[in-house]
N, CA, C and O atoms as a CHARMM CRD file, in Angstrom:
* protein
*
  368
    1    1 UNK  N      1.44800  -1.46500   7.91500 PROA 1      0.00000
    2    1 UNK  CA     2.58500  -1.30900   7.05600 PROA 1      0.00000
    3    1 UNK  C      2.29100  -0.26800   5.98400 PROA 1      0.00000
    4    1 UNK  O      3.17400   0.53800   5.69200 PROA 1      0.00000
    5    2 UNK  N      1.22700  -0.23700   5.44100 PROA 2      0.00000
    6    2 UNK  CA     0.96000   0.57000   4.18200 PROA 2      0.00000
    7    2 UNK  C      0.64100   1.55900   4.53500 PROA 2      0.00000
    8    2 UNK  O      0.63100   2.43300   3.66800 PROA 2      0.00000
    9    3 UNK  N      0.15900   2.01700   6.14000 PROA 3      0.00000
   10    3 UNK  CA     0.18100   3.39300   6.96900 PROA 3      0.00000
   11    3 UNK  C      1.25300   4.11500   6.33000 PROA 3      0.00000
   12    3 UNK  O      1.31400   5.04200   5.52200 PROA 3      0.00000
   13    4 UNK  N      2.28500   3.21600   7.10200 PROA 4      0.00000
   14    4 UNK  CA     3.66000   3.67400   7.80300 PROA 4      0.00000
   15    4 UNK  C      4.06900   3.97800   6.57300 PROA 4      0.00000
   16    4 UNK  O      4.16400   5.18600   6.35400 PROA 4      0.00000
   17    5 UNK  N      4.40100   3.09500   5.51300 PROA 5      0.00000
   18    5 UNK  CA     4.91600   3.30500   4.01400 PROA 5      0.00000
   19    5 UNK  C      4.30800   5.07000   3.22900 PROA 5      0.00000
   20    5 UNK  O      4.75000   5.76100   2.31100 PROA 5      0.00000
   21    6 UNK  N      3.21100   5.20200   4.11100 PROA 6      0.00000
   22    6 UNK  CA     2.76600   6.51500   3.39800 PROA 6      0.00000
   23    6 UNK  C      2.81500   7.37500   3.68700 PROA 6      0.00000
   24    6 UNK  O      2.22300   8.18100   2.96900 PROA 6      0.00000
   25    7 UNK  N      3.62900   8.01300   5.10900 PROA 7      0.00000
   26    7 UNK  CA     4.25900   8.46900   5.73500 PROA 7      0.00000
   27    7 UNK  C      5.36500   9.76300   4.57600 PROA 7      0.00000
   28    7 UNK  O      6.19500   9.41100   3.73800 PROA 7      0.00000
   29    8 UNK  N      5.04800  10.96500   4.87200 PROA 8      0.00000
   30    8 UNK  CA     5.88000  11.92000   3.38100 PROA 8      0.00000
   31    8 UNK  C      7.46600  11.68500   3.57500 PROA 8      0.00000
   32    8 UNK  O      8.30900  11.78100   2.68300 PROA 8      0.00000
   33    9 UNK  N      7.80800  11.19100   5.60500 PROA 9      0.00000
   34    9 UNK  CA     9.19800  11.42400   5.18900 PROA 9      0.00000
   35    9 UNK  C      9.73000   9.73500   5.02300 PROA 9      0.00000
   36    9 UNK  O     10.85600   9.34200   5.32900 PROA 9      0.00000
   37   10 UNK  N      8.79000   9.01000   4.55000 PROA 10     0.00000
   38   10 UNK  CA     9.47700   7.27100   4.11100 PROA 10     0.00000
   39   10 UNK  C      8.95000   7.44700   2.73700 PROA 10     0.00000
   40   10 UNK  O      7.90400   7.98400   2.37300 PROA 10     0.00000
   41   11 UNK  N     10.24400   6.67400   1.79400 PROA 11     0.00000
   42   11 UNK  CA     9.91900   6.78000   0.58800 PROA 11     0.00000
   43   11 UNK  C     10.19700   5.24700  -0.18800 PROA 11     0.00000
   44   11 UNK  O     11.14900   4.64600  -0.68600 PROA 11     0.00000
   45   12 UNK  N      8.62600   5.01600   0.06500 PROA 12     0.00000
   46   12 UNK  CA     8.87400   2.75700  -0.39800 PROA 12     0.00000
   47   12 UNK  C      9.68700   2.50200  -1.69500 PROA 12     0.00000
   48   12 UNK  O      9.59400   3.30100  -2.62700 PROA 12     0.00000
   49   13 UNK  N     10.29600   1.66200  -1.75700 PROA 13     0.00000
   50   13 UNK  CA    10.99000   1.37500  -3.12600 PROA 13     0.00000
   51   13 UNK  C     10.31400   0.56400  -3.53700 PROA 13     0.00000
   52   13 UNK  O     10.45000  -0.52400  -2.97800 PROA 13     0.00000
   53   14 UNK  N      9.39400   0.62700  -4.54200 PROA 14     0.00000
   54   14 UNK  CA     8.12200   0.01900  -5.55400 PROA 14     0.00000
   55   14 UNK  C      8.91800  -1.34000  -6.06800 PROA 14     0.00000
   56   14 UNK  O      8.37900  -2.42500  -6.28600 PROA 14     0.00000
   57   15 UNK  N     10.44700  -1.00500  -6.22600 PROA 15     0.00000
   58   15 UNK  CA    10.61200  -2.04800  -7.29300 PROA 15     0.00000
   59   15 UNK  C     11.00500  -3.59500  -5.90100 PROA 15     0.00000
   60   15 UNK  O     11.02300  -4.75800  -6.30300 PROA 15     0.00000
   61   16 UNK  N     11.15200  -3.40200  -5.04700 PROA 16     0.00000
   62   16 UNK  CA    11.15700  -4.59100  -3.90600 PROA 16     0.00000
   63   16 UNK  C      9.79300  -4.43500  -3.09300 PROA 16     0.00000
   64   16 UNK  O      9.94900  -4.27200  -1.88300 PROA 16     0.00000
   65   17 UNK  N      8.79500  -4.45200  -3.45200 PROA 17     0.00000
   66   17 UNK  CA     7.30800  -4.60500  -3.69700 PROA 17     0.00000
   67   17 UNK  C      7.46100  -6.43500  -3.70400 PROA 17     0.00000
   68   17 UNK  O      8.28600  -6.94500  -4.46200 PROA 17     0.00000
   69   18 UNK  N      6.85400  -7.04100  -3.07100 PROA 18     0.00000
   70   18 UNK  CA     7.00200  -8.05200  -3.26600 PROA 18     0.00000
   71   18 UNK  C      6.17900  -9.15300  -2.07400 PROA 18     0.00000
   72   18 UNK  O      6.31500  -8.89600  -0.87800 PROA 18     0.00000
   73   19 UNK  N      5.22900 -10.52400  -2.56600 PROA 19     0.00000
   74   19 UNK  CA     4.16000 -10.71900  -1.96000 PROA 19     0.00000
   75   19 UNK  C      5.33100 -11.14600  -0.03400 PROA 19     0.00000
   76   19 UNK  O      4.74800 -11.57200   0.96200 PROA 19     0.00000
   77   20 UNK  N      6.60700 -10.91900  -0.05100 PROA 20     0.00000
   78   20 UNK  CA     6.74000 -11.28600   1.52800 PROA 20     0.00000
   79   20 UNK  C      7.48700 -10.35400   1.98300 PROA 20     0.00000
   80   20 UNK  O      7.85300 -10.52400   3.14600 PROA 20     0.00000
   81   21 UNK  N      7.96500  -9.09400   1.28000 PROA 21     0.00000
   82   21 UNK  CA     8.36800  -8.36800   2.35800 PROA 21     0.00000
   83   21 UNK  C      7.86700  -6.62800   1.01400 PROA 21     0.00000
   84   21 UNK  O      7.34600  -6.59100  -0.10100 PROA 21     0.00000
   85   22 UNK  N      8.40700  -5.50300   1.98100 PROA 22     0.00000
   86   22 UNK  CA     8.57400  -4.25800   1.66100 PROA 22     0.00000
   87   22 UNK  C     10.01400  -3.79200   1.93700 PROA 22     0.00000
   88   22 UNK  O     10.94300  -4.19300   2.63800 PROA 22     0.00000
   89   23 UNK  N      9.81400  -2.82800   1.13100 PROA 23     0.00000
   90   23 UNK  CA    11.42400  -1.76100   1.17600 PROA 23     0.00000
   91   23 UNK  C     11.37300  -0.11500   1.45000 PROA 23     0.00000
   92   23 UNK  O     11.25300   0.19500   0.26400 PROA 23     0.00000
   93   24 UNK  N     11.37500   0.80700   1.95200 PROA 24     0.00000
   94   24 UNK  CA    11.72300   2.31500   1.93600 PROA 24     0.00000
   95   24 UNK  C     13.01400   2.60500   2.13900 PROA 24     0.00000
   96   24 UNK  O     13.85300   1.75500   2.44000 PROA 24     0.00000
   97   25 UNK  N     13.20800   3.62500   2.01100 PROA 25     0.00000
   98   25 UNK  CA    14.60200   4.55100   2.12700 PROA 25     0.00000
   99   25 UNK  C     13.92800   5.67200   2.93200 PROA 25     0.00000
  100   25 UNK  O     12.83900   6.20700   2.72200 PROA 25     0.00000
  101   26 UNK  N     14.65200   5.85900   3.71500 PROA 26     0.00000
  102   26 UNK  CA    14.67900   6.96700   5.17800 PROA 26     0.00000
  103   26 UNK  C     15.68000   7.14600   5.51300 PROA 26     0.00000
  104   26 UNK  O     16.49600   6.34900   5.97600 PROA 26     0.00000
  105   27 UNK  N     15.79500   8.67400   5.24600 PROA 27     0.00000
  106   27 UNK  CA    17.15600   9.56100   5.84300 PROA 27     0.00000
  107   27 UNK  C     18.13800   8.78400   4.90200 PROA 27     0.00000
  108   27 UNK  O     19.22800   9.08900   5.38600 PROA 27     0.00000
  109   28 UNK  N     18.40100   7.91600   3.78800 PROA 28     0.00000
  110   28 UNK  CA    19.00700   7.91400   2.70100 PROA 28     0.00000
  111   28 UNK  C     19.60400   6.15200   2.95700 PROA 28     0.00000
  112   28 UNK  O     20.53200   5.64900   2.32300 PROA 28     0.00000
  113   29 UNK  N     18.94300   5.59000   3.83300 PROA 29     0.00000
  114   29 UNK  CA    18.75300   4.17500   3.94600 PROA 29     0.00000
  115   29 UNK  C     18.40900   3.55300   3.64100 PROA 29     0.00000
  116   29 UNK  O     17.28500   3.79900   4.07700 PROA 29     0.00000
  117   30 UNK  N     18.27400   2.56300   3.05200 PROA 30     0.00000
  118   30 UNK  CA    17.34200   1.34700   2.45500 PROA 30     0.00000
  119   30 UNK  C     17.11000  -0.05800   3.66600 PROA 30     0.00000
  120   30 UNK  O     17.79400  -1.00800   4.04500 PROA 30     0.00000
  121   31 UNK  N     15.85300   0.44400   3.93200 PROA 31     0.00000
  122   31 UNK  CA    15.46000  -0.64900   4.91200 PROA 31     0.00000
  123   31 UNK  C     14.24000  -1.99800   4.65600 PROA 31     0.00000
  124   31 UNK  O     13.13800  -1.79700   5.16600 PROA 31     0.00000
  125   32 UNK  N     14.36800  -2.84300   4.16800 PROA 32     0.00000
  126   32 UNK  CA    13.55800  -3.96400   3.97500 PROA 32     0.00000
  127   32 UNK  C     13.17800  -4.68500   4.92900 PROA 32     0.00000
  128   32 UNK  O     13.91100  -5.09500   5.82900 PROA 32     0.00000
  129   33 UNK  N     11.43700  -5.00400   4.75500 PROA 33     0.00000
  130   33 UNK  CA    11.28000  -5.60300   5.82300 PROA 33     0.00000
  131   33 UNK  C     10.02900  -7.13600   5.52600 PROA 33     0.00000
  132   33 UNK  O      9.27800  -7.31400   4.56600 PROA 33     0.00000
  133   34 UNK  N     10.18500  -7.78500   6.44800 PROA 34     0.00000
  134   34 UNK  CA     9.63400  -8.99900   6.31700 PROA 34     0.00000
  135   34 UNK  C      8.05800  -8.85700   6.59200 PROA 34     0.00000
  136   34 UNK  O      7.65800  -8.29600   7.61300 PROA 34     0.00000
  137   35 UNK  N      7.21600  -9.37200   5.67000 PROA 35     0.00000
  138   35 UNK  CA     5.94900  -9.74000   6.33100 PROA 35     0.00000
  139   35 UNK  C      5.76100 -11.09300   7.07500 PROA 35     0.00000
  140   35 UNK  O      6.11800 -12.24800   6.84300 PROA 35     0.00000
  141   36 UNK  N      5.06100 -10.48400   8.06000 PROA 36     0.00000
  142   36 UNK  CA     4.92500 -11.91900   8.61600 PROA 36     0.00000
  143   36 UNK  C      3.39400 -12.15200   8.58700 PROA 36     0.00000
  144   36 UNK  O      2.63700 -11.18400   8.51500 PROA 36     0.00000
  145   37 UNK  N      2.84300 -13.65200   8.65000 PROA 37     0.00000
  146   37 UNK  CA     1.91200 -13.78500   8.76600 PROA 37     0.00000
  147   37 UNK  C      1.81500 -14.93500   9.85700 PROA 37     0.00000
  148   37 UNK  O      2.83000 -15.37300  10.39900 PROA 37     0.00000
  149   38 UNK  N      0.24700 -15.50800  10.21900 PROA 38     0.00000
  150   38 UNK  CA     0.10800 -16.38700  11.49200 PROA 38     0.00000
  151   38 UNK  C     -0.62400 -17.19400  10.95500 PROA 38     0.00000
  152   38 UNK  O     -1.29900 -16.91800   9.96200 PROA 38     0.00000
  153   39 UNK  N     -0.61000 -18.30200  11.51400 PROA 39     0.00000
  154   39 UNK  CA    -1.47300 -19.79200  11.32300 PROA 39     0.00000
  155   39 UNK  C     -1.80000 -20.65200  12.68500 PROA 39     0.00000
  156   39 UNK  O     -2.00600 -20.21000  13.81500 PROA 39     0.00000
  157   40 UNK  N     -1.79200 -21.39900  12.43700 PROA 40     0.00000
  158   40 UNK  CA    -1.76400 -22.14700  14.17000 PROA 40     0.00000
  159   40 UNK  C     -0.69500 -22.91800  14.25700 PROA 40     0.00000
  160   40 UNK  O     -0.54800 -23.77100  15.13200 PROA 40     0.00000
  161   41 UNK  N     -0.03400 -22.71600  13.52600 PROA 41     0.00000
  162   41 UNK  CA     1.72400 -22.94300  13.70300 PROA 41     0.00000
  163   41 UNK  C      2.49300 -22.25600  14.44700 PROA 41     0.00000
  164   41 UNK  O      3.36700 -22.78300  15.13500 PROA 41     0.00000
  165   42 UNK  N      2.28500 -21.04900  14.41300 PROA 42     0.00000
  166   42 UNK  CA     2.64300 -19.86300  14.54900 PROA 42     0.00000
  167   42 UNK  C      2.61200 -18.82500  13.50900 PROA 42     0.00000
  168   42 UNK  O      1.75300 -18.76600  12.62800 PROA 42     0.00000
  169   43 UNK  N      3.90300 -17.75100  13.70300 PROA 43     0.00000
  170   43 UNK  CA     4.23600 -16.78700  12.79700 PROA 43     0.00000
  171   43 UNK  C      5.02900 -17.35300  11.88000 PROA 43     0.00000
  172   43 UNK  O      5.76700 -18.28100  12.21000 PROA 43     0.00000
  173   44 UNK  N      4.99800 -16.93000  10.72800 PROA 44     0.00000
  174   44 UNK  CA     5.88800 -16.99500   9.56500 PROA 44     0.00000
  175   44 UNK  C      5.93100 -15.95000   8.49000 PROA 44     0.00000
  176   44 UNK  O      5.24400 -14.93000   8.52500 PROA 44     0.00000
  177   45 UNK  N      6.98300 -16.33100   7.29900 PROA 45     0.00000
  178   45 UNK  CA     7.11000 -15.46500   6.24100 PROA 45     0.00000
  179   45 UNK  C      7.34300 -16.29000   5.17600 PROA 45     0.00000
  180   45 UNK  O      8.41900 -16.82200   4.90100 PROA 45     0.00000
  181   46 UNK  N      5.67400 -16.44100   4.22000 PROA 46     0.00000
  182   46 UNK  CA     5.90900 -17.31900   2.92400 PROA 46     0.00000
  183   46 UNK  C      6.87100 -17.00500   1.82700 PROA 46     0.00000
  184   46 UNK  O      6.25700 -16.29700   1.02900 PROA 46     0.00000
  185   47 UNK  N      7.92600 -17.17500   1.47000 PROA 47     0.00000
  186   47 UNK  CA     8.75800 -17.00700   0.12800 PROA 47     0.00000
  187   47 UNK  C      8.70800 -17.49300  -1.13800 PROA 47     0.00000
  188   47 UNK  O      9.63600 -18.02700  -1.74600 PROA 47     0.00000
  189   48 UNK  N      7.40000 -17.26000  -1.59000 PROA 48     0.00000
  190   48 UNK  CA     7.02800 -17.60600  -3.34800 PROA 48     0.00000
  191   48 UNK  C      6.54200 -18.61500  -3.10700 PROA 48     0.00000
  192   48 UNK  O      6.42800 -19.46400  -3.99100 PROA 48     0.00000
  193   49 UNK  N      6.08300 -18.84100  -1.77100 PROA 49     0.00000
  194   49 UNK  CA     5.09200 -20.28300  -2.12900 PROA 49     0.00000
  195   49 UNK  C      6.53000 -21.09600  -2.04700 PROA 49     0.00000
  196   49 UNK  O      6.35400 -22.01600  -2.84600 PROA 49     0.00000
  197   50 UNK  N      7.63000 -21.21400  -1.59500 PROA 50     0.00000
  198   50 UNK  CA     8.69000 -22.29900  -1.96800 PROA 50     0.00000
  199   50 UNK  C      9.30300 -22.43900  -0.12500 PROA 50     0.00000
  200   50 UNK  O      9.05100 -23.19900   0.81000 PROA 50     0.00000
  201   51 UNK  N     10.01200 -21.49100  -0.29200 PROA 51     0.00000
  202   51 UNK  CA     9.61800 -21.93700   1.32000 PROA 51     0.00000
  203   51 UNK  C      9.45100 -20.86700   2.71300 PROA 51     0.00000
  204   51 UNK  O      9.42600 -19.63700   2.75000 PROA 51     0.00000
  205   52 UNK  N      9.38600 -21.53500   3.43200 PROA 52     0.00000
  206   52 UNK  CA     8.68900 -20.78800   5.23000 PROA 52     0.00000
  207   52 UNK  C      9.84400 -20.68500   6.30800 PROA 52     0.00000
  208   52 UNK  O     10.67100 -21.55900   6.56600 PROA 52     0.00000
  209   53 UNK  N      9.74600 -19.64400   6.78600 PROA 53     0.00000
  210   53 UNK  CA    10.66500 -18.99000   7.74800 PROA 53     0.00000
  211   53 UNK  C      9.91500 -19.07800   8.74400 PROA 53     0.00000
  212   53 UNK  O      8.78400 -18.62800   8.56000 PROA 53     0.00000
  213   54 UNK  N     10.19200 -19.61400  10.02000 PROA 54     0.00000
  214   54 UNK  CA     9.26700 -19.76000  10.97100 PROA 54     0.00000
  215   54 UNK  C      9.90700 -18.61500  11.96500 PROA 54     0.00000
  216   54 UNK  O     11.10200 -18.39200  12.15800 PROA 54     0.00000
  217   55 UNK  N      8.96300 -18.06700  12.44000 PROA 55     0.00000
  218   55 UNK  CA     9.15100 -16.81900  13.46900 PROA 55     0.00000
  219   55 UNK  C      9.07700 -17.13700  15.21100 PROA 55     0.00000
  220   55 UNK  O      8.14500 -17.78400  15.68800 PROA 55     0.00000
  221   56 UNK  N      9.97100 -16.69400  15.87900 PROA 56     0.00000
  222   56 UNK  CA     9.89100 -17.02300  17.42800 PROA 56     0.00000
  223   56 UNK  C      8.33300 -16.61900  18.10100 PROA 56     0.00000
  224   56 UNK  O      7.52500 -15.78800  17.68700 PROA 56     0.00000
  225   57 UNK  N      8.26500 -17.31200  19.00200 PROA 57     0.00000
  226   57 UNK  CA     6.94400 -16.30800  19.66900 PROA 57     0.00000
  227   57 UNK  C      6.94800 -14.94900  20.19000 PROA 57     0.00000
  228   57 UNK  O      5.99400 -14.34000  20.67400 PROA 57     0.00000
  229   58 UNK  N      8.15600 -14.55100  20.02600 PROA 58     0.00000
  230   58 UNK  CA     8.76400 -12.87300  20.44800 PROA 58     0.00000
  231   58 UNK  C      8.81100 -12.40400  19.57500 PROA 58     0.00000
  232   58 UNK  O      9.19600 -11.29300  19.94000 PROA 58     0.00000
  233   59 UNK  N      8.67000 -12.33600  18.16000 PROA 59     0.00000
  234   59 UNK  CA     8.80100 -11.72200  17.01100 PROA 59     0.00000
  235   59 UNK  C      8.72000 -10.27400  16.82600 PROA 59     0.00000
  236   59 UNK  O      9.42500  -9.47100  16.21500 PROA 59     0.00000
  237   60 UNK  N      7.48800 -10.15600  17.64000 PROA 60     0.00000
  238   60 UNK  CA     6.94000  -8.62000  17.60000 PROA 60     0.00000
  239   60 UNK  C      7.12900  -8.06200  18.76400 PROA 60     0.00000
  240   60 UNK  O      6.25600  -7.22000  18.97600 PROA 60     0.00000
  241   61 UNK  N      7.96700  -8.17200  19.70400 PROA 61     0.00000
  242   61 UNK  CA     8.13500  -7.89800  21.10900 PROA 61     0.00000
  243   61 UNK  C      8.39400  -6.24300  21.02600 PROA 61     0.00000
  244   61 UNK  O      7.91600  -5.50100  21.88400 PROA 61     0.00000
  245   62 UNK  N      9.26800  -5.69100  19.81100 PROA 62     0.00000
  246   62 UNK  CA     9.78300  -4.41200  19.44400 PROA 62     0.00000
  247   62 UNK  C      9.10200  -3.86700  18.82800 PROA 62     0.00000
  248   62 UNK  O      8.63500  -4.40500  17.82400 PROA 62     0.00000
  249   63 UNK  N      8.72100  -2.38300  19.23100 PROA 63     0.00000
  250   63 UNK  CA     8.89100  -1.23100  18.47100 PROA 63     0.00000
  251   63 UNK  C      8.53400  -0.29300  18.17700 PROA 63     0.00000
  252   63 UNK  O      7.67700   0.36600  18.76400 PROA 63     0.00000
  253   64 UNK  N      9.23200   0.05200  16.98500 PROA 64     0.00000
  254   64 UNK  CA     9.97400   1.64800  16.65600 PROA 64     0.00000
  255   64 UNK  C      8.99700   2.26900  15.52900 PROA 64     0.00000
  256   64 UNK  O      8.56100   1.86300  14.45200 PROA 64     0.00000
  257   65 UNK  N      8.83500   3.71400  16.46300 PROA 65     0.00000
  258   65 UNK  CA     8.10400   4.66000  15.74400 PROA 65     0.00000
  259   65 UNK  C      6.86800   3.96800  14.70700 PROA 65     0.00000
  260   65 UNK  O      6.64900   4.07800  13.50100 PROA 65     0.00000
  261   66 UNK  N      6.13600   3.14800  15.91000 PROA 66     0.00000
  262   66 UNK  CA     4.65100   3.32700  15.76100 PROA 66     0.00000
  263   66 UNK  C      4.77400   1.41700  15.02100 PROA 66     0.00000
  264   66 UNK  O      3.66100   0.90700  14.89700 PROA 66     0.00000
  265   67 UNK  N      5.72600   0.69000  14.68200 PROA 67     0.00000
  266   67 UNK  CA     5.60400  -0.12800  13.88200 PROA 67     0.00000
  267   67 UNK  C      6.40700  -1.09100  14.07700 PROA 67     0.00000
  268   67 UNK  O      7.62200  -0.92300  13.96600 PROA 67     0.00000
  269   68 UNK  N      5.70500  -2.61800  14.49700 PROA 68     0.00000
  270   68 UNK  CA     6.15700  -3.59500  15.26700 PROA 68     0.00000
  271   68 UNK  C      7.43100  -4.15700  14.17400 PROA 68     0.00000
  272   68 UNK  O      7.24000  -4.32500  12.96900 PROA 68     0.00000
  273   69 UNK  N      9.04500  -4.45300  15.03300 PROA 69     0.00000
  274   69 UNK  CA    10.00700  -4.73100  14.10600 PROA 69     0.00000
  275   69 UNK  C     10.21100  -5.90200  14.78900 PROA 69     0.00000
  276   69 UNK  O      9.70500  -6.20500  15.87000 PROA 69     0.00000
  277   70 UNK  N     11.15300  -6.70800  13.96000 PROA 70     0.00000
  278   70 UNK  CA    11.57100  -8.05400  14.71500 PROA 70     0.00000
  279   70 UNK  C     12.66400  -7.96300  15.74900 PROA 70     0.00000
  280   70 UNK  O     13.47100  -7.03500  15.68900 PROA 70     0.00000
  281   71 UNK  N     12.74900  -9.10700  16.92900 PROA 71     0.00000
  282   71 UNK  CA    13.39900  -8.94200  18.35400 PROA 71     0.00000
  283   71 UNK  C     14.67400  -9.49200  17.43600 PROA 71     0.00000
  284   71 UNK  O     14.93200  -9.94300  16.32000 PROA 71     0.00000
  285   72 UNK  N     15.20100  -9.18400  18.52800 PROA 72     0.00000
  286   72 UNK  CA    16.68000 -10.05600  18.39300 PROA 72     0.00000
  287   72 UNK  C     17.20600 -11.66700  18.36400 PROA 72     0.00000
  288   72 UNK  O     18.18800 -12.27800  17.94100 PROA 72     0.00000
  289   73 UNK  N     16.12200 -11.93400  18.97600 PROA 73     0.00000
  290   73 UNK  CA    16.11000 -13.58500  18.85300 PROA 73     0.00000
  291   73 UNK  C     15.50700 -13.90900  17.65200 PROA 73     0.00000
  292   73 UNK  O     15.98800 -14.90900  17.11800 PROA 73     0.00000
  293   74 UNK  N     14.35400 -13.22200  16.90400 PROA 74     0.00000
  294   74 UNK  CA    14.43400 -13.23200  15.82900 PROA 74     0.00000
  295   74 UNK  C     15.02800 -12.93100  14.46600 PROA 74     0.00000
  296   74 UNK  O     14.93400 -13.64800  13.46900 PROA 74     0.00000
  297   75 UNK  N     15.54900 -11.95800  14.55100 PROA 75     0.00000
  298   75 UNK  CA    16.71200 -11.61300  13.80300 PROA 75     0.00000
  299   75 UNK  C     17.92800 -12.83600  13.33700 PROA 75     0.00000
  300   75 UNK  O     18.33600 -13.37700  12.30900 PROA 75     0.00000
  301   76 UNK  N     18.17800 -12.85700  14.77500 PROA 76     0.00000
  302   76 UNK  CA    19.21000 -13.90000  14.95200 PROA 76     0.00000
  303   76 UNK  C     18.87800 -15.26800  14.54300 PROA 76     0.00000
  304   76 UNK  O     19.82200 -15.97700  14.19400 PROA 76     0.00000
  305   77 UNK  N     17.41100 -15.87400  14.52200 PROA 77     0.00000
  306   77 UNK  CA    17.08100 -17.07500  13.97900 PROA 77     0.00000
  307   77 UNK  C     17.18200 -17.13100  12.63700 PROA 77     0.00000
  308   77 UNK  O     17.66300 -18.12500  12.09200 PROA 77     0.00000
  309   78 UNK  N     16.60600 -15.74500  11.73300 PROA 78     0.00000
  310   78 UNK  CA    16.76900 -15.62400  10.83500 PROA 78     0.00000
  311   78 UNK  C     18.29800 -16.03500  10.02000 PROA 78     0.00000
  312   78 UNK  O     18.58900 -16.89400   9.18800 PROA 78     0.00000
  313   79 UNK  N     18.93100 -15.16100  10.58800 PROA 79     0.00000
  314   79 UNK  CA    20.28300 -15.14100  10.21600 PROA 79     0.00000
  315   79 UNK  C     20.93400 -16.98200  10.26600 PROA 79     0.00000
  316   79 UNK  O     21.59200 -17.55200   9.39600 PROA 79     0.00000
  317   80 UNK  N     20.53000 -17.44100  11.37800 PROA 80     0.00000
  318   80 UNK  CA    21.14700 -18.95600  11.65000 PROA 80     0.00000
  319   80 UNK  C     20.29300 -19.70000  10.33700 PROA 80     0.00000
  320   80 UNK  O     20.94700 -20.60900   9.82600 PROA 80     0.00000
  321   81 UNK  N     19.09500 -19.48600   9.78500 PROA 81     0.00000
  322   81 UNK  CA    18.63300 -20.17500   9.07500 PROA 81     0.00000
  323   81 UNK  C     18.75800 -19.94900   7.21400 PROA 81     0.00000
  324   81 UNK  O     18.16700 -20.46700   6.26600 PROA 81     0.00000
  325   82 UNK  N     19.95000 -18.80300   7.35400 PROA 82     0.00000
  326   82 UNK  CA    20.02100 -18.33100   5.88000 PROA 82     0.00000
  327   82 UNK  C     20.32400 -18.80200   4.57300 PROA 82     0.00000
  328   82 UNK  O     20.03900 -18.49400   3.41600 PROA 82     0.00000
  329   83 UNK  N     21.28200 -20.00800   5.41000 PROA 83     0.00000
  330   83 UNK  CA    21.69300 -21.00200   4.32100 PROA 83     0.00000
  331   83 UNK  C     20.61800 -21.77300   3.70000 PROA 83     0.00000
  332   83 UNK  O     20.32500 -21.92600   2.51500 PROA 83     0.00000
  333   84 UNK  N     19.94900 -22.35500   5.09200 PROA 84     0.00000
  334   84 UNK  CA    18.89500 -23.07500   4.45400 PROA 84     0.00000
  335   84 UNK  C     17.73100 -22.54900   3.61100 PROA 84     0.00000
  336   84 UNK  O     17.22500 -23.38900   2.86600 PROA 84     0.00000
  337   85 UNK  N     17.13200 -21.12600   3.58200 PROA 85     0.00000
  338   85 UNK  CA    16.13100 -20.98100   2.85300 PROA 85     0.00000
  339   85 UNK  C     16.90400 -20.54200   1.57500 PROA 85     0.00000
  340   85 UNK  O     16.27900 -20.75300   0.53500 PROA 85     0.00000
  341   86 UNK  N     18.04800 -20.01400   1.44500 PROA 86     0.00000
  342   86 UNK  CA    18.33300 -19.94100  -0.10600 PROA 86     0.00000
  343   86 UNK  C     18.31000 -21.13900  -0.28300 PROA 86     0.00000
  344   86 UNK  O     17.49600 -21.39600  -1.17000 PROA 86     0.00000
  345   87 UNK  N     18.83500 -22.09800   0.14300 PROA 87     0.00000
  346   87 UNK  CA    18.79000 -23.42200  -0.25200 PROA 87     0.00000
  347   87 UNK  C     17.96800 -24.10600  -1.13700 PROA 87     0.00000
  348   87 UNK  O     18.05600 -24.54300  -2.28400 PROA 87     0.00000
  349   88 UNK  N     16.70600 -24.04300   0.22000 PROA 88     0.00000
  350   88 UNK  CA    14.95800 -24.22300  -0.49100 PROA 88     0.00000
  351   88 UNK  C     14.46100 -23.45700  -1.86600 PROA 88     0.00000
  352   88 UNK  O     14.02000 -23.83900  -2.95000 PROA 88     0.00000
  353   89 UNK  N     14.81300 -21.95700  -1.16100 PROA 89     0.00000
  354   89 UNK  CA    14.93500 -21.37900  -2.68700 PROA 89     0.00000
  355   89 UNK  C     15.53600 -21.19000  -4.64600 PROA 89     0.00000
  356   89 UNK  O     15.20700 -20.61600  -5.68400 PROA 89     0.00000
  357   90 UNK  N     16.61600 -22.16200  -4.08300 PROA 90     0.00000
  358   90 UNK  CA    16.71700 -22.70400  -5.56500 PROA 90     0.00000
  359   90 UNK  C     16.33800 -23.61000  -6.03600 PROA 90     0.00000
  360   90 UNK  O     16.04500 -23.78700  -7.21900 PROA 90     0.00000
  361   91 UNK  N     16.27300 -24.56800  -4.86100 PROA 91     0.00000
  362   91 UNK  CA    15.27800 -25.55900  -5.50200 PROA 91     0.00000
  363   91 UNK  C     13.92100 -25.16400  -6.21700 PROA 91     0.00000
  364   91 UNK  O     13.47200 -25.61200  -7.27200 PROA 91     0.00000
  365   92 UNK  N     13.52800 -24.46600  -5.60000 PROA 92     0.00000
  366   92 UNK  CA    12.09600 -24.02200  -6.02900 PROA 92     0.00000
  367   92 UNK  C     11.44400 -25.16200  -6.07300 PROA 92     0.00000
  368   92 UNK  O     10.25400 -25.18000  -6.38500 PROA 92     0.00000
């Protein structure tokens, strides 16, 4: 990730710096992206220590220009689960 981020024509947005995902702008886009990490759970993405996004076993099946992105079944889990992690997330 911090390759790719250093890349002259991606330009990271410092201020969405943040311990579970990154941000650049390319070609005048703003694209954010998730870190994931692994356990013997599987994959996931910690959110402040409050709560966990669990990742398909296809997660990393894709990708583009040199740098593994999430599949579509992941995407899509994401999306089905959105309510619930803001959820978690206000609770804190």
């Amino acid at each position: 990730m911090d390759e790719f981020l250093g890349r002259d024509d991606v330009q990271e947005i410092a201020a969405k710096r943040f311990p579970h995902k990154r941000a650049f702008e390319v070609d005048g886009v703003m694209v954010e992206l998730f870190l994931v990490q692994a356990d013997g759970a599987g994959s996931f993405t910690d959110f402040w220590g409050v709560a966990r996004h669990e990742w398909p076993a296809d997660v990393f099946e894709v990708e583009a220009d040199g740098l593994r992105v999430a599949s579509a079944t992941a995407v899509n889990g994401y999306r089905a689960g959105w309510d619930e992690l803001q959820a978690k997330l206000q609770r804190g």
